[in-house]
GUTOR-349345 format. One line per 4 residues: number of its first residue (from 1); their letters; for each residue x, y, z of N, C-alpha, C. Coordinates in nm, 2 decimals. Each point is the difference from the previous one (the first is absolute). Example, Ala and Ser with C-alpha at 12.3 -4.5 7.8 and 13.67 -1.06 7.14 Angstrom:
REM GUTOR-349345
1> AS> 1.32:-0.57:0.78:-0.09:0.12:0.00:0.09:0.12:0.00; -0.04:0.11:-0.07:0.09:0.11:0.00:-0.08:0.11:0.08 .
END
This chain:
REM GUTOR-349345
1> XXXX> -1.21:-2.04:1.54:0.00:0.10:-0.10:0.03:0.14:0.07; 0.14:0.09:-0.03:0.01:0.08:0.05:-0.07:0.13:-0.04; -0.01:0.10:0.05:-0.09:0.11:-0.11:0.08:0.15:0.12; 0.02:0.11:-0.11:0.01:0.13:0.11:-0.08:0.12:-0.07 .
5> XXXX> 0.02:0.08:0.03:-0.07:0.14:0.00:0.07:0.05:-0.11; -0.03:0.14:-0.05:0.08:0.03:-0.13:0.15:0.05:0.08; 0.08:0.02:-0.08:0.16:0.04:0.04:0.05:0.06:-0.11; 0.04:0.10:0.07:0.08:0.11:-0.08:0.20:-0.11:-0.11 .
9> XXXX> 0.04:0.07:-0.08:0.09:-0.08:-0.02:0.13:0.04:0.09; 0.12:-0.10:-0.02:0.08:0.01:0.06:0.09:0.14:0.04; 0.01:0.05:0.11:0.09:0.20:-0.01:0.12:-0.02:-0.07; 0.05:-0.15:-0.03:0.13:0.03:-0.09:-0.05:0.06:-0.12 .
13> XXXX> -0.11:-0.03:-0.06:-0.05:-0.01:-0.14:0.03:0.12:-0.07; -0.01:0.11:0.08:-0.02:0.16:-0.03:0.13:0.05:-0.07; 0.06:0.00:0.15:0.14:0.00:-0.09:0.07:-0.04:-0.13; -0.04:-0.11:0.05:0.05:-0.08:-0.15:-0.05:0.02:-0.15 .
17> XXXX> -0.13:0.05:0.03:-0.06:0.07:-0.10:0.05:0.13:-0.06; 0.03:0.07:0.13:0.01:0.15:-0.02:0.17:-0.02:-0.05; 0.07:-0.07:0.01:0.15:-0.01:-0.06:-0.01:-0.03:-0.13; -0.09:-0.10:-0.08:-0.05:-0.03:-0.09:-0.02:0.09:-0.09 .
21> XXXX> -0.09:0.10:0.08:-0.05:0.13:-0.13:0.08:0.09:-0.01; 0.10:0.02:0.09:0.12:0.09:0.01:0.13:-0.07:-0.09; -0.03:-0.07:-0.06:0.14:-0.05:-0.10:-0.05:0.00:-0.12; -0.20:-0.05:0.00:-0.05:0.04:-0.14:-0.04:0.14:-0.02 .
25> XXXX> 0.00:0.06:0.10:0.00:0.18:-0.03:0.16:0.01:-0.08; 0.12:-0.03:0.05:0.11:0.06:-0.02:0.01:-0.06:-0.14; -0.04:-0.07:-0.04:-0.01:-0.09:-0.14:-0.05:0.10:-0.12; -0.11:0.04:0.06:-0.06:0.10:-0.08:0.06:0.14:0.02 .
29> XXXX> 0.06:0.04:0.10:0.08:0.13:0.03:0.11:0.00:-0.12; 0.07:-0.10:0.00:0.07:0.02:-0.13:0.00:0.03:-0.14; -0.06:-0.04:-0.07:-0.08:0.01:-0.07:-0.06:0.15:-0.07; -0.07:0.06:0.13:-0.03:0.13:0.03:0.13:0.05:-0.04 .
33> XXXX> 0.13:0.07:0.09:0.05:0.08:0.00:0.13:-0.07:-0.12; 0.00:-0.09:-0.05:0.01:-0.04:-0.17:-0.06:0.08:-0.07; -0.11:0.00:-0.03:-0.10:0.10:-0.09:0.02:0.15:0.07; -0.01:0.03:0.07:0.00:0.15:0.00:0.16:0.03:0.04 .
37> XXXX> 0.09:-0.07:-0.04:0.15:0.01:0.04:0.03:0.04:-0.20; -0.06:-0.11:-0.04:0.03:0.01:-0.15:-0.09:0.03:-0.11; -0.15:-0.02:0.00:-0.07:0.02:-0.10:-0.03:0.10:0.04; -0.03:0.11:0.11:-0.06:0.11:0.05:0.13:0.10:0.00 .
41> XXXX> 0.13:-0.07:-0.04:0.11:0.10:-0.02:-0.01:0.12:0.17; 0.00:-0.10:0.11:-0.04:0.10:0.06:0.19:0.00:0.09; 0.00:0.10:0.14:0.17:-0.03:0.00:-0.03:-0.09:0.14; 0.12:-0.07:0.01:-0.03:-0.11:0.11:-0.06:0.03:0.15 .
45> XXXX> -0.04:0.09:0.04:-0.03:0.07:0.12:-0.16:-0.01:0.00; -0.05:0.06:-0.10:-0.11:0.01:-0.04:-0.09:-0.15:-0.05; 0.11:-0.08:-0.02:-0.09:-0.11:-0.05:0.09:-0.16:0.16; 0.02:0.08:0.03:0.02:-0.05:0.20:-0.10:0.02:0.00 .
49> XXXX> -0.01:0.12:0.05:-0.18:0.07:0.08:-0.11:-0.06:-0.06; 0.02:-0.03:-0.13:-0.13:-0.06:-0.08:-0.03:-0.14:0.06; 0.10:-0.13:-0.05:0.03:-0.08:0.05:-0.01:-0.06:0.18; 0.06:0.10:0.08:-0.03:-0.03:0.12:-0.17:0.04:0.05 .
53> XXXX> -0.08:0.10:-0.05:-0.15:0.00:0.04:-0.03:-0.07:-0.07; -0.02:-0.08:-0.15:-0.03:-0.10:0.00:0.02:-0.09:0.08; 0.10:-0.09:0.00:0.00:-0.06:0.07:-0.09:0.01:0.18; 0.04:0.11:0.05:-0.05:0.04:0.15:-0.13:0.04:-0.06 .
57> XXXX> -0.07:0.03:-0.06:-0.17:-0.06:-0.05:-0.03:-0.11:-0.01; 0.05:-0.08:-0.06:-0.04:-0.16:-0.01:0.03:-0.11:0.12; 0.10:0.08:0.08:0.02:-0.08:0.12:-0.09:-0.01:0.11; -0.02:0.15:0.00:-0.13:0.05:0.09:-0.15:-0.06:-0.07 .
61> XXXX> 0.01:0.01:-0.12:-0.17:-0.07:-0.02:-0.01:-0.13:0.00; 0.09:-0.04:-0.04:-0.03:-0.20:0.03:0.05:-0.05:0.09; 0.11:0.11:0.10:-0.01:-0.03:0.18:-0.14:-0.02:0.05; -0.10:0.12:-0.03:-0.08:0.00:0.07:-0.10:-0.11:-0.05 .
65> XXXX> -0.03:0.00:-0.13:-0.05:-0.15:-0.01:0.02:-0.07:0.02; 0.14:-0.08:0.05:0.03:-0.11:0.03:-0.06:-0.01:0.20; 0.01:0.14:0.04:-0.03:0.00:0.14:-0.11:-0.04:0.04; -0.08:0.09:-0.14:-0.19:-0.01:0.04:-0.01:-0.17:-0.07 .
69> XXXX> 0.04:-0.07:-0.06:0.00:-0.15:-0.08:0.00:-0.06:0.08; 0.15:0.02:0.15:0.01:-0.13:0.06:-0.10:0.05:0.11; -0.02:0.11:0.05:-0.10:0.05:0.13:-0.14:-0.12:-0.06; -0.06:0.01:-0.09:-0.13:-0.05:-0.05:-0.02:-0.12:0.00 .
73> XXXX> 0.13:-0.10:-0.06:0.02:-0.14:-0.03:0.05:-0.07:0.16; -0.18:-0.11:0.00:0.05:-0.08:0.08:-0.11:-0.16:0.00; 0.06:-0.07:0.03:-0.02:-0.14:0.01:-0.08:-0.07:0.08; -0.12:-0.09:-0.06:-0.03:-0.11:0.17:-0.01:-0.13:-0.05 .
77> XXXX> -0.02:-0.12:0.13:-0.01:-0.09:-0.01:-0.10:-0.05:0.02; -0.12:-0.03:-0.04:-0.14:-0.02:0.05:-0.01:-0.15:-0.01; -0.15:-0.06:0.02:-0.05:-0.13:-0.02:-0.01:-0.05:-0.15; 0.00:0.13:0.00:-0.05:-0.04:-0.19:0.11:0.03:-0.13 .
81> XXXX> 0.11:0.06:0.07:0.13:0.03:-0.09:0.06:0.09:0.03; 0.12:0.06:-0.09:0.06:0.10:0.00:-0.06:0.18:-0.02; -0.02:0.09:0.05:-0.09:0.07:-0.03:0.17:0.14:0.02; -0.03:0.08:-0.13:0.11:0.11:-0.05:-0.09:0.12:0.02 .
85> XXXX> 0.08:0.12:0.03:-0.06:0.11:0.02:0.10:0.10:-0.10; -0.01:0.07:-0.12:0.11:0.06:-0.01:-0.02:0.13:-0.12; 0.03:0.09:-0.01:-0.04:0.09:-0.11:0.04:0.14:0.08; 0.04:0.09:-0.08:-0.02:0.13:0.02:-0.13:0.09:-0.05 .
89> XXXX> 0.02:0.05:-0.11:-0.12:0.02:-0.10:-0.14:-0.07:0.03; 0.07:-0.12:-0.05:-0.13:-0.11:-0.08:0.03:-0.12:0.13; -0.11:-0.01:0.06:0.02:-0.09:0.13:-0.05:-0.13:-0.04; 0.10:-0.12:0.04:-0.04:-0.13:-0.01:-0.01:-0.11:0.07 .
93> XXXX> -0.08:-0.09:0.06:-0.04:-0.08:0.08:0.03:-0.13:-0.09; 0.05:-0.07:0.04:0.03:-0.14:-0.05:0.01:-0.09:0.07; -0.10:-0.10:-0.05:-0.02:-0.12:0.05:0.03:-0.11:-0.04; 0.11:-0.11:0.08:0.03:-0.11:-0.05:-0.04:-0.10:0.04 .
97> XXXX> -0.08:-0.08:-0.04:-0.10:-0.13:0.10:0.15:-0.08:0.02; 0.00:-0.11:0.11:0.09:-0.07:0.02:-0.01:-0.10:-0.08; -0.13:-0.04:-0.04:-0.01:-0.13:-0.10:0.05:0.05:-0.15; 0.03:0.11:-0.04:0.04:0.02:-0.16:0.12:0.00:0.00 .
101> XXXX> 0.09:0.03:0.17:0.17:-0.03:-0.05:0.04:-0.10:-0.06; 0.09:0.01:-0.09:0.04:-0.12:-0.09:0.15:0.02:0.07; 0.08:0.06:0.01:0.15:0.03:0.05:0.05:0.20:0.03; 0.09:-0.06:0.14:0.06:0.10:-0.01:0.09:0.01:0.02 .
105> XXXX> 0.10:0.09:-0.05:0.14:0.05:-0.02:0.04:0.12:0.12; 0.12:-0.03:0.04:0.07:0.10:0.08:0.14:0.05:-0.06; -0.03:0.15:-0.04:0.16:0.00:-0.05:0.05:0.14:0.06; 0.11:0.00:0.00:0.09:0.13:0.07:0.10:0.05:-0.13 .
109> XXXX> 0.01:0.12:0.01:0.13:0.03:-0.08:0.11:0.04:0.04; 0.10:0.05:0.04:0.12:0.05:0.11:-0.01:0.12:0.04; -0.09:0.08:-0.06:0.01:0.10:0.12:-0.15:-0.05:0.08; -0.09:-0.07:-0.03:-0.06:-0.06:0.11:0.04:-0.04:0.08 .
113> XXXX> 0.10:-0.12:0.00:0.03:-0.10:0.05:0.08:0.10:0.10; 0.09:0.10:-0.04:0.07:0.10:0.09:-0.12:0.05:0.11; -0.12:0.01:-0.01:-0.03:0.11:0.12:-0.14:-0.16:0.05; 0.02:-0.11:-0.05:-0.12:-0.13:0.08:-0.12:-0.01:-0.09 .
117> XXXX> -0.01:0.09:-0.12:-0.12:-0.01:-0.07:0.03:-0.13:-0.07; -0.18:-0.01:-0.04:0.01:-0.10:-0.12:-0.17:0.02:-0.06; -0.01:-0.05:-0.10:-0.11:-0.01:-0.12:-0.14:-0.08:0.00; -0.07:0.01:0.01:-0.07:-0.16:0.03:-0.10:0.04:-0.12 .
121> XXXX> -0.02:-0.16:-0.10:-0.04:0.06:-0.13:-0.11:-0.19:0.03; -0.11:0.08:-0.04:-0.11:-0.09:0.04:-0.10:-0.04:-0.18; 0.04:-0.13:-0.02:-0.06:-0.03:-0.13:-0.10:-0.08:0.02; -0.12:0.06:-0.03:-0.10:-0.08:-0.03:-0.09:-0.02:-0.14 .
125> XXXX> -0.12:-0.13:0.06:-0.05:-0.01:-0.15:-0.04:0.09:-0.07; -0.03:-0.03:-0.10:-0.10:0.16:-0.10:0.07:0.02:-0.12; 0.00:0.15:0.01:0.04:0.03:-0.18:0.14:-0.04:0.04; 0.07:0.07:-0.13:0.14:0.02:-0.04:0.12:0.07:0.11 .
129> XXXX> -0.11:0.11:0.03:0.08:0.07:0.08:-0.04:0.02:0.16; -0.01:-0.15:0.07:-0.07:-0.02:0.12:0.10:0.01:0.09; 0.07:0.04:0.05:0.10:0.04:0.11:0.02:0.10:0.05; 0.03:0.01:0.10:-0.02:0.15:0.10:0.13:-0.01:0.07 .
133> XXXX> 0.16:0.13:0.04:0.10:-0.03:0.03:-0.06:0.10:0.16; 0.00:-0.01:0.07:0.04:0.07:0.11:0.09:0.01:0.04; 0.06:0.15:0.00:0.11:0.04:0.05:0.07:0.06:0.11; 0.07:0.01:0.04:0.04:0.03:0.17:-0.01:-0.06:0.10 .
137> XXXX> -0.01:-0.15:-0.01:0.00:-0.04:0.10:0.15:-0.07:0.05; -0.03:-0.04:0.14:0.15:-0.05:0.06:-0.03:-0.12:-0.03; 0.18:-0.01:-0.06:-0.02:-0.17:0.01:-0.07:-0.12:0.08; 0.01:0.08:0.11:-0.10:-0.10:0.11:-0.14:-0.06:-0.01 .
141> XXXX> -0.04:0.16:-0.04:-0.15:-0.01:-0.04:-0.02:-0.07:-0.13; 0.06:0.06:-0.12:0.00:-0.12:-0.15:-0.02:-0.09:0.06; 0.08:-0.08:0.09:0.01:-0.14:-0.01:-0.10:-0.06:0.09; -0.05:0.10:0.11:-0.11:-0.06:0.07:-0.13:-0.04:-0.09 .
145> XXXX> -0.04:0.14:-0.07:-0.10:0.03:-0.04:0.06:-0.12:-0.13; 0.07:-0.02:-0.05:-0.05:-0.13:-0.15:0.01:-0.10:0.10; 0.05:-0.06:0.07:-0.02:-0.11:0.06:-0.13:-0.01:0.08; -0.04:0.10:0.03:-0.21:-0.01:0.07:-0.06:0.00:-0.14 .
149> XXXX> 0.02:0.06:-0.11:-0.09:-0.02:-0.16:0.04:-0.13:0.00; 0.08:-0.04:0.00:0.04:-0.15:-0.08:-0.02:-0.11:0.13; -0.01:0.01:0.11:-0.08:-0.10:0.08:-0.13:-0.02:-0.02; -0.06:0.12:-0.02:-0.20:0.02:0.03:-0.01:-0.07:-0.13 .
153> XXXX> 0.06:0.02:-0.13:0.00:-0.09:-0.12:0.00:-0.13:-0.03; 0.05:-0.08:0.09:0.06:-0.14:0.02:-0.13:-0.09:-0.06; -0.04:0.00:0.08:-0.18:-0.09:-0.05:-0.07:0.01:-0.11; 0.06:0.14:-0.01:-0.13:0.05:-0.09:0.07:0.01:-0.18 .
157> XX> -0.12:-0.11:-0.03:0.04:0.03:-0.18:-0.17:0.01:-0.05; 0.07:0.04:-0.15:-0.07:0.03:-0.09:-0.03:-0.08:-0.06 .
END
């Protein structure tokens, strides 16, 4: 049974995040200088300027929380399960015994797959909404880490 220490997520992850909120900022930038281009009657110069600090406000504030999110969020493998570290604000420890995995899923989307990331989404028994996805990891690791859950499981039923 293998087990490690907690681990930070993968250094692709960041980026890939921070590209992420930079297309849903410009999503919302539009929008913006829509409204103050035409319902604010304002002249197109003025509703640029508007439009671009919005946007360069929103970029900068959920840059930085995406920085302080991934700095905080990190992972271990213990004797006793999966153990999650992750929160900015509101801090959360989570614990997954190895005996309650029921399955787990690995999935990538293409701009993951572009920079080695992948998803590792861990379902276990309980309520409705018993699953936990950890994100950022390298494909390597997804696939280590579900193939050590789903060995230590082998014996063991319910």
């Amino acid at each position: 049974m293998k087990t490690f220490p907690f681990r930070p997520l993968a250094d692709a992850y960041l980026p890939h995040t921070l590209l992420i909120t930079r297309l849903w900022t410009v999503v919302f930038a539009v929008p913006a200088f829509v409204l103050s281009f035409f319902a604010a009657d304002l002249p197109w110069y003025h509703a640029t300027i508007i439009a671009l600090s919005a946007w360069l406000l929103m970029a900068v504030l959920i840059g930085s929380y995406n920085k302080a999110w991934f700095k905080r969020y990190s992972f271990s493998l213990t004797t006793e399960g999966l153990l999650i570290n992750r929160g900015v604000f509101w801090r959360q420890m989570i614990c997954l015994p190895r005996n309650r995995v029921q399955h787990i899923d690995i999935t990538t989307g293409p701009l993951e797959r572009k920079r080695g990331l992948s998803q590792l989404i861990v379902h276990t028994a309980g309520t409705r909404d018993a699953s936990v996805t950890l994100h950022g990891l390298t494909a390597e690791d997804a696939a280590d880490l579900r193939h050590e859950l789903i060995i230590t499981n082998q014996g063991d039923s319910v």
